[in-house]
C-alpha positions in Angstrom: 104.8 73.4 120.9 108.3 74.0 122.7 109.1 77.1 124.5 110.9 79.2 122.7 114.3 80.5 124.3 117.8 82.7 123.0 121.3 81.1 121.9 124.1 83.4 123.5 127.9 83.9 122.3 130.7 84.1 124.8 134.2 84.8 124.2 137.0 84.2 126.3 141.4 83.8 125.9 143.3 81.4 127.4 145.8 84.5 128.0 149.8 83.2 128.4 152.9 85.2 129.9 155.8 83.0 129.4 154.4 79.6 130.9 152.0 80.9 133.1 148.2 80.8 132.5 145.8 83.7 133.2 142.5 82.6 135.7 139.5 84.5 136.9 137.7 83.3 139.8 134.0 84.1 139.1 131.9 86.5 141.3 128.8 86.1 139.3 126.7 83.1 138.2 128.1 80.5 136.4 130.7 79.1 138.2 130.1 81.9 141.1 133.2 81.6 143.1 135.2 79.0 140.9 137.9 79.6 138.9 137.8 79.9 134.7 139.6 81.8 132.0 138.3 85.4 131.2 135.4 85.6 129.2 132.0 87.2 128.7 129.1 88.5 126.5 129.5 89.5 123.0 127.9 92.8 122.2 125.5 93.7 119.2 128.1 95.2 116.2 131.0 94.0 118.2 133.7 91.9 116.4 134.7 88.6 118.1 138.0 89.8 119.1 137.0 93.2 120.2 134.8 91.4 122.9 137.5 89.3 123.4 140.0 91.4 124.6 136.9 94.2 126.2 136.2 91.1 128.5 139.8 90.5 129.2 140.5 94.4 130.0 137.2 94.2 132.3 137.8 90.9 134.3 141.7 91.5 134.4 143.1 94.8 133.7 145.2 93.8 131.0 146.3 94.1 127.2 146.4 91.1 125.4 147.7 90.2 121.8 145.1 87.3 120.1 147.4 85.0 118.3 144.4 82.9 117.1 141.4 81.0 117.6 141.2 78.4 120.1 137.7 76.5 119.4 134.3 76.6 120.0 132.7 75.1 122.7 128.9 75.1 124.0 127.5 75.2 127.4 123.9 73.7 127.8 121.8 74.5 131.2 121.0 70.8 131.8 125.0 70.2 132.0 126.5 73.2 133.1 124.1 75.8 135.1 124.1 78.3 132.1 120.8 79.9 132.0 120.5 79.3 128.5 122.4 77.4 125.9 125.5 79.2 125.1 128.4 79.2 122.4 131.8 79.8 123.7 134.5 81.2 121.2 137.6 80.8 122.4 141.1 82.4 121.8 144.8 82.0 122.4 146.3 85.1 123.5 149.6 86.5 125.3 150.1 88.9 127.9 150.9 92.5 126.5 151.3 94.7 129.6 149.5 95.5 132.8 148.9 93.7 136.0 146.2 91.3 137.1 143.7 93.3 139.1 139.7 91.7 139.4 137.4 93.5 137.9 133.4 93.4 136.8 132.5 90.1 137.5 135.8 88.8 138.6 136.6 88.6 141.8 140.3 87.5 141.8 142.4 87.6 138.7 146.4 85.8 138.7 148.8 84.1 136.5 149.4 80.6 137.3 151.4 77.7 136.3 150.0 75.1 134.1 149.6 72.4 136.5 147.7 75.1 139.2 145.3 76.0 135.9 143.9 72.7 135.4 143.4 72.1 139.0 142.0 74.8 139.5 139.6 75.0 137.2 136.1 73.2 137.7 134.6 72.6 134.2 136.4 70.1 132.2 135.6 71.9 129.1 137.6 74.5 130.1 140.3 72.3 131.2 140.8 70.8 127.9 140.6 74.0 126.3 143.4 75.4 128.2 145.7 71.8 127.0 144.9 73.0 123.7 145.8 76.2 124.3 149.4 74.9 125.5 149.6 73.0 122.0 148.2 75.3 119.3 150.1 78.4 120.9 153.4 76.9 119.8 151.7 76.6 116.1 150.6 79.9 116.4 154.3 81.4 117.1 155.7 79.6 114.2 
C-alpha cells in the first residue's frame, strides 16, 4: 500500500507596471535564494484571489489589481524540490500603488524588465508562465 501524503494549492501574479515584471528572490525553501514571482499558500476559507493578492502584500508590499487567470501549473518533488506535490494557480495582475519592499519569505522584491525576468528566473515553468503573462495581459485589457 502507498504512503499516503497532501496535495497543496499555491497562488502567485505575474504582477506588471508598465513593462516591467515584478520578482521575489526566495529566502525560504523552494528556490531558497533564486528568484520567482510572488506566491504562497492558500488558506482554509480563503478565496483564490484573496490569497493571491495577501501573498503579494506579504512578499512585496504592494496593491495589485488581478486582471485574470493566468494557468495552472503543478510542481512535483521528484522534479522540482517541493516537499510535496503542489498546484500552482496563477494570475495576471498590475501594479496598483506602493513600493517593492521584501517581506515574509522574500528576501528581495524589484520590478524588472522582461528580458532581466526570464533570466533571472530558475524554473522554466515559471519562465513560460511569465511569456504568457506578456500575451494574455494584452487580452485581458481589451
Amino acid at each position: 500500500m502507498s504512503e499516503q501524503r497532501n496535495i497543496f494549492i499555491g497562488v502567485g501574479a505575474v504582477v506588471f507596471k508598465g513593462d516591467d515584471i515584478l520578482l521575489v528572490k526566495r529566502g525560504k525553501a523552494p528556490f531558497e535564494g533564486h528568484w520567482s514571482i510572488p506566491g504562497g499558500a492558500l488558506e482554509h476559507n480563503e478565496t483564490l484571489t484573496d490569497a493571491v493578492m495577501r501573498e503579494v502584500r506579504e512578499e512585496t508590499s504592494l496593491n495589485i489589481e488581478i486582471l485574470g487567470l493566468l494557468d495552472v501549473f503543478e510542481a512535483l518533488p521528484a522534479d522540482t524540490g517541493f516537499p510535496a506535490h503542489t498546484v500552482l494557480i496563477d494570475y495576471v495582475a498590475e501594479w496598483v500603488s506602493g513600493e517593492p519592499r521584501a517581506g515574509d519569505d522574500a528576501v528581495e522584491a524589484e520590478f524588472v524588465g522582461l528580458e532581466e525576468a526570464l533570466a533571472r528566473l530558475s524554473w522554466d515553468t515559471t519562465r513560460r508562465a511569465v511569456e504568457e503573462a506578456v500575451k494574455k495581459r494584452e487580452l485581458f485589457q481589451k
